[in-house]
C-alpha positions as CSV (number, residue, x, y, z in Angstrom):
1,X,126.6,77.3,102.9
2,X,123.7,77.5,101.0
3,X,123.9,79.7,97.9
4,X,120.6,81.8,97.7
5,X,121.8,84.6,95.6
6,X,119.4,84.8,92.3
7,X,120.6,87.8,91.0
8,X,124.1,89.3,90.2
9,X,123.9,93.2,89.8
10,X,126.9,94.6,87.8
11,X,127.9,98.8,87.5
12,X,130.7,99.8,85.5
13,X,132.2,102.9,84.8
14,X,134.3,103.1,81.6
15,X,136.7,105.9,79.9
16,X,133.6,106.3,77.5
17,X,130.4,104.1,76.1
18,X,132.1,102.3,73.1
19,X,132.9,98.9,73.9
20,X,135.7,98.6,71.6
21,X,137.7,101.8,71.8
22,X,136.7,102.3,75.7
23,X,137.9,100.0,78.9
24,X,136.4,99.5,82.3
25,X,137.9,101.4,85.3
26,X,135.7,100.5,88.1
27,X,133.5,97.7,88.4
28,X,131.1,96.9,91.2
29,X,129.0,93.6,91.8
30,X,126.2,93.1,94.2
31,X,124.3,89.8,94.9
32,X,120.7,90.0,96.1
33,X,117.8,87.4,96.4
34,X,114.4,88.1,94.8
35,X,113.6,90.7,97.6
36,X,116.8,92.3,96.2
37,X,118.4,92.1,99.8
38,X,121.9,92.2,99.6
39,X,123.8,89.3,100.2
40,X,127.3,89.9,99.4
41,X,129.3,93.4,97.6
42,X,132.4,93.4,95.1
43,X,134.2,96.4,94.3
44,X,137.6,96.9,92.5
45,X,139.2,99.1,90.1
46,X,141.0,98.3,86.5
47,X,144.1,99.4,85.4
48,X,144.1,100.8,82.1
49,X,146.4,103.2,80.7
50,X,146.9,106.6,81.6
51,X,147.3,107.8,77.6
52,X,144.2,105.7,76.7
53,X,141.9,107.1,79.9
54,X,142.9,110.3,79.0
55,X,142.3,110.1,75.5
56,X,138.7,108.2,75.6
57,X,137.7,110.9,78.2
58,X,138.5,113.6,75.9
59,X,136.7,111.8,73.2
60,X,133.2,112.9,75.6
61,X,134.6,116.2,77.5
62,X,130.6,117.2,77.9
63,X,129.8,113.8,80.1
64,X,133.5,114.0,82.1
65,X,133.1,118.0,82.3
66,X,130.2,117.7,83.7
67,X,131.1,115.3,87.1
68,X,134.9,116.5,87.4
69,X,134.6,114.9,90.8
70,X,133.7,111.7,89.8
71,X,136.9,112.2,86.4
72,X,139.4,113.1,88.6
73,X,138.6,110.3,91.5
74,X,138.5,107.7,89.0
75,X,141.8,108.8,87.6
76,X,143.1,109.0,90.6
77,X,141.7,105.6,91.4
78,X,143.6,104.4,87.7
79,X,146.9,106.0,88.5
80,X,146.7,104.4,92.3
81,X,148.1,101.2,93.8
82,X,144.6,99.8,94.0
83,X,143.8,99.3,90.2
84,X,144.7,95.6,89.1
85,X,144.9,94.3,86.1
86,X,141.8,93.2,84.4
87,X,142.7,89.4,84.1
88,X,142.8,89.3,88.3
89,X,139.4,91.5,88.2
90,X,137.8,88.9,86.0
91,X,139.5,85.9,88.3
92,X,138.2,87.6,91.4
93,X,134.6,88.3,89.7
94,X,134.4,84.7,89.0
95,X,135.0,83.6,92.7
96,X,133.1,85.6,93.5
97,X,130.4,84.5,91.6
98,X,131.1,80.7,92.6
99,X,130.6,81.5,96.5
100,X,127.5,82.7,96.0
101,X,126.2,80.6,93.1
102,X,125.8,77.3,92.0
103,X,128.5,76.5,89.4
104,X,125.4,75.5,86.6
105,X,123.4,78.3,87.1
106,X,123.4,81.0,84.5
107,X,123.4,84.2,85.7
108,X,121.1,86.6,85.7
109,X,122.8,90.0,85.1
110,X,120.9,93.1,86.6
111,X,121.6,96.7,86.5
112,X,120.6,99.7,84.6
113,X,121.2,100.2,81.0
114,X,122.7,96.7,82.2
115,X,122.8,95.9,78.0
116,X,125.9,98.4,77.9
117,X,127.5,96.8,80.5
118,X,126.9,93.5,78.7
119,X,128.8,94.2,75.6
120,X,131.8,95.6,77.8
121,X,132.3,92.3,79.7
122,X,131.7,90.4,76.8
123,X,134.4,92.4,75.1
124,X,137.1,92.2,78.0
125,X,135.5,89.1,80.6
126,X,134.9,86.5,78.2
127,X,135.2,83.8,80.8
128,X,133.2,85.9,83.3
129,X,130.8,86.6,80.1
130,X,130.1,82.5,79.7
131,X,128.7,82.3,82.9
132,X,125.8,84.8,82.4
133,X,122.4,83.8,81.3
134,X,121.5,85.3,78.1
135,X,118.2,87.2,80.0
136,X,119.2,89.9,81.4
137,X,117.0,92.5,84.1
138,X,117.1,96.0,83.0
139,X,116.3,98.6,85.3
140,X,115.6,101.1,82.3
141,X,113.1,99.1,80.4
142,X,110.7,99.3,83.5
143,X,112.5,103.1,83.9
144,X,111.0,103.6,80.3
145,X,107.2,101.9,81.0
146,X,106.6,104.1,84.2
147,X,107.7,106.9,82.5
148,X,106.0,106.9,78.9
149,X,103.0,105.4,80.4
150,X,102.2,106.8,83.7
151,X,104.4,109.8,84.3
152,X,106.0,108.3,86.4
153,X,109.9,109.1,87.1
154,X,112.4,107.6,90.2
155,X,114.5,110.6,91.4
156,X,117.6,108.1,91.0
157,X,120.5,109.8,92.4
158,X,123.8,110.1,89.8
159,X,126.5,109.1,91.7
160,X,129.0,107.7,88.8
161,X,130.3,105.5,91.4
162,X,129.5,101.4,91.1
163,X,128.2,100.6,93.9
164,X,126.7,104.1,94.5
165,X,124.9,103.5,91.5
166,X,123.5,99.5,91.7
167,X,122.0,100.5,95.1
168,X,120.2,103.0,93.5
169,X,119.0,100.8,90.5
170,X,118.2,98.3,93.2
171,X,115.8,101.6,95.2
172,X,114.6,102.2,91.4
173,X,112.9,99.1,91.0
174,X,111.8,98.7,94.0
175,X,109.7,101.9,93.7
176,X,108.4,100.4,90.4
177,X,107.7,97.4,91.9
178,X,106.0,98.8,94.4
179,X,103.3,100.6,91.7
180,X,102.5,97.2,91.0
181,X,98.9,95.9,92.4
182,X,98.9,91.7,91.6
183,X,95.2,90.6,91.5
């Protein structure tokens, strides 16, 4: 087989945004070539804690309060026979990762606000962590240009879902992209 994935675009949703008090609860991958056609999907869901997720979420009852949808699926997703523990989740990220990459590349991690994401699998992936380049692409950086520059916004949809929400970094970029004229 020949491995032509370039990029590896990570979503997660957490219990909350800090890195050290939070944990992941869903994670979805997605591997795409330059043209950011998909090659190949990864979903799964992490088991943490029923005390903890309900704790964290209460730590941010605006955000949760908010999408009680997308709260009460997750912990129903936690509490389910689906959830694994988050040593298997890393193993399976990492084969993952080797069928569709070469075993010296580094990785280039895409996503939005993809620098958040970073610090949550360098916190609980470490191995999955070692294989990612340290460049990173980040949806919101060209989110933020388009924006304070032209005026221009994506209508991005806010799913809260992982693999909801890399398709639609993947249709946000390609909208910016396409504002750009090469000469």
């Amino acid at each position: 087989m020949t491995k032509v994935a370039k990029l590896l675009w990570i979503d997660l949703e957490m219990t909350g945004l800090d890195p050290v008090e939070d944990r992941i609860l869903e994670v979805a991958a997605i591997v795409t070539d330059w043209n950011f056609t998909e090659i190949a999907t990864y979903e799964a869901a992490k088991k943490v804690g029923p005390a903890l997720v309900e704790k964290r979420m209460n730590v941010a009852p605006d955000f949760w309060n908010k999408f009680p949808q997308v709260r009460d699926a997750l912990v129903a997703q936690n509490n389910s026979e689906q959830a694994k523990n988050g040593r298997t989740v890393e193993n399976e990220l990492i084969a993952f990762i080797d069928e569709h990459f070469h075993s010296d590349d580094k990785i280039i991690l895409a996503g939005n606000s993809i620098h958040q994401d970073r610090k949550f699998i360098e916190n609980e992936w470490k191995r999955l962590n070692a294989r990612l380049h340290y460049r990173m692409l980040d949806v919101s950086a060209w989110k933020v240009v388009f924006d304070g520059k032209y005026n221009k916004r994506f209508a991005k949809p806010e799913e809260h879902r992982a693999i909801d929400d890399i398709r639609g970094s993947i249709m946000e970029l390609k909208y910016y992209l396409g504002k750009v004229r090469i000469s």
